[in-house]
C-alpha positions in Angstrom: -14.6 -8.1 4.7 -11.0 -6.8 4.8 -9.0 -8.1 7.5 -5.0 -6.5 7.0 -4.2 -3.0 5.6 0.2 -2.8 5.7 0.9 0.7 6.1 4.6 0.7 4.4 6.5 3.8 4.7 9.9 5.1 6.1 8.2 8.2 7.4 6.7 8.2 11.0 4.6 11.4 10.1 3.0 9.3 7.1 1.9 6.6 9.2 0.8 9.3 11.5 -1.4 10.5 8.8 -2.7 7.1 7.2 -3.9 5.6 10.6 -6.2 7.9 10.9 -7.4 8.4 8.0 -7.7 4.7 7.7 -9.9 4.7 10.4 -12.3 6.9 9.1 -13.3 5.2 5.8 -13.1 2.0 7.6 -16.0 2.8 10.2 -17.5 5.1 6.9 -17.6 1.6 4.9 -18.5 -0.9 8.3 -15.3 -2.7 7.5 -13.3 -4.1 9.9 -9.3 -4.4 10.1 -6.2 -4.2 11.5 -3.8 -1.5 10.6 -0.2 -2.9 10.3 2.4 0.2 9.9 6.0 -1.1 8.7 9.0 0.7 7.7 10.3 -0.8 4.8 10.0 -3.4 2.1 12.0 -6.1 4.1 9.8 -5.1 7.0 7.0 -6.4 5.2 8.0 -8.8 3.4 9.0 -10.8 6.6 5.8 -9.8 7.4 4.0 -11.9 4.5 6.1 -14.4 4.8 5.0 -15.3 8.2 1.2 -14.1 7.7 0.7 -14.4 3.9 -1.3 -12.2 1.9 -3.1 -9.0 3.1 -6.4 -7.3 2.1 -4.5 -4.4 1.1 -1.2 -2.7 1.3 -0.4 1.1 1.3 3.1 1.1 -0.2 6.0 3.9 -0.3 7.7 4.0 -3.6 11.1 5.5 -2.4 12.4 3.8 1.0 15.8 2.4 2.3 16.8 -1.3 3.6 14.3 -2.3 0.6 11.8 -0.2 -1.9 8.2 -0.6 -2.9 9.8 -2.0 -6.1 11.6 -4.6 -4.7 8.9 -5.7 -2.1 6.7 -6.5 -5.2 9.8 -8.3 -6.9 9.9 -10.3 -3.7 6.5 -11.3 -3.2 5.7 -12.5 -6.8 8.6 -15.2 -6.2 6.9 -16.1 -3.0 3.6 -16.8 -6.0 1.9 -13.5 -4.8 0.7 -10.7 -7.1 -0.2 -7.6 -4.7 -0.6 -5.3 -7.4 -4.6 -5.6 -8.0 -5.0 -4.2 -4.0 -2.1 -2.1 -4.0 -1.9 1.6 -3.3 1.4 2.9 -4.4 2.3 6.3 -2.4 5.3 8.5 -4.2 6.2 12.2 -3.3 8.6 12.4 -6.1 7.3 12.7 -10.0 10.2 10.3 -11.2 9.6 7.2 -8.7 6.7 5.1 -10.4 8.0 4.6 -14.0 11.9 4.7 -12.3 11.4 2.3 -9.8 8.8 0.1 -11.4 8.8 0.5 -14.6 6.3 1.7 -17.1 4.2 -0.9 -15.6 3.4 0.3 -12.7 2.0 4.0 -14.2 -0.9 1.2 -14.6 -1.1 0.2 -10.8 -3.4 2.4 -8.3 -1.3 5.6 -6.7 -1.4 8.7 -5.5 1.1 11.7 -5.3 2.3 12.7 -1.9 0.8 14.8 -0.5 -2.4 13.9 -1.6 -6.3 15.4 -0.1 -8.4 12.9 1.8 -11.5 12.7 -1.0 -8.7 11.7 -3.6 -7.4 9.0 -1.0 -10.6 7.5 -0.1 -11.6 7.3 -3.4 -8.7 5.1 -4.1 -9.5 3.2 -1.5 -13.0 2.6 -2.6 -11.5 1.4 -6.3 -8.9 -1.2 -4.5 -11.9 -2.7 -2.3 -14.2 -2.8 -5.4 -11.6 -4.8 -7.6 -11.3 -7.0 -4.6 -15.1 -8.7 -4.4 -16.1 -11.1 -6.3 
């Protein structure tokens, strides 16, 4: 049963979107969680570091203090490797393979904006890859 979902994105308007949206598959698959919404990659990473590891994280590409690339840097020091049950979120073309890497055209994400079938489904593949 997930537990945590970080919502981490510099845009209030996304998070205003997500929650909700969240909510829906959650009672739609009888899961139970809590919705953490953060702003930024430091944001969550002092999050981790005083929680640990979440079910699953919703992660913004492009943000400032610290990036989605950088947050994943920074959590695979602290022995962590979120990207099996991460969702990476980009509205620009160039962000995956500039800010990650060609790696990371490999990881789970979705284009911003992006129709709620399409992010659902991805939310049904992260949960699958997560049971045993």
């Amino acid at each position: 049963m997930l537990k945590t979902i970080l919502t981490v994105d510099d845009n209030e308007k996304v998070h205003d979107v997500l929650e909700p949206m969240l909510e829906i598959w959650l009672e739609d698959n009888d899961l139970e969680m809590t919705i953490v919404k953060l702003c930024n990659g430091a944001e969550a990473l002092a999050w981790v570091k005083e929680n640990g590891k979440p079910d699953l994280v919703l992660l913004d590409v492009r943000m400032p203090v610290m990036d989605g690339a950088e947050f994943l840097r920074q959590v695979a020091m602290l022995g962590y490797d979120f990207r099996p049950f991460t969702l990476l979120l980009t509205g620009y073309a160039d962000d995956l393979e500039q800010h990650l890497g060609t790696d990371a055209l490999l990881m789970k994400h979705l284009r911003k904006p992006f129709m709620t079938p399409e992010f659902f489904a991805a939310l049904d593949n992260l949960n699958a890859a997560r049971k045993p």
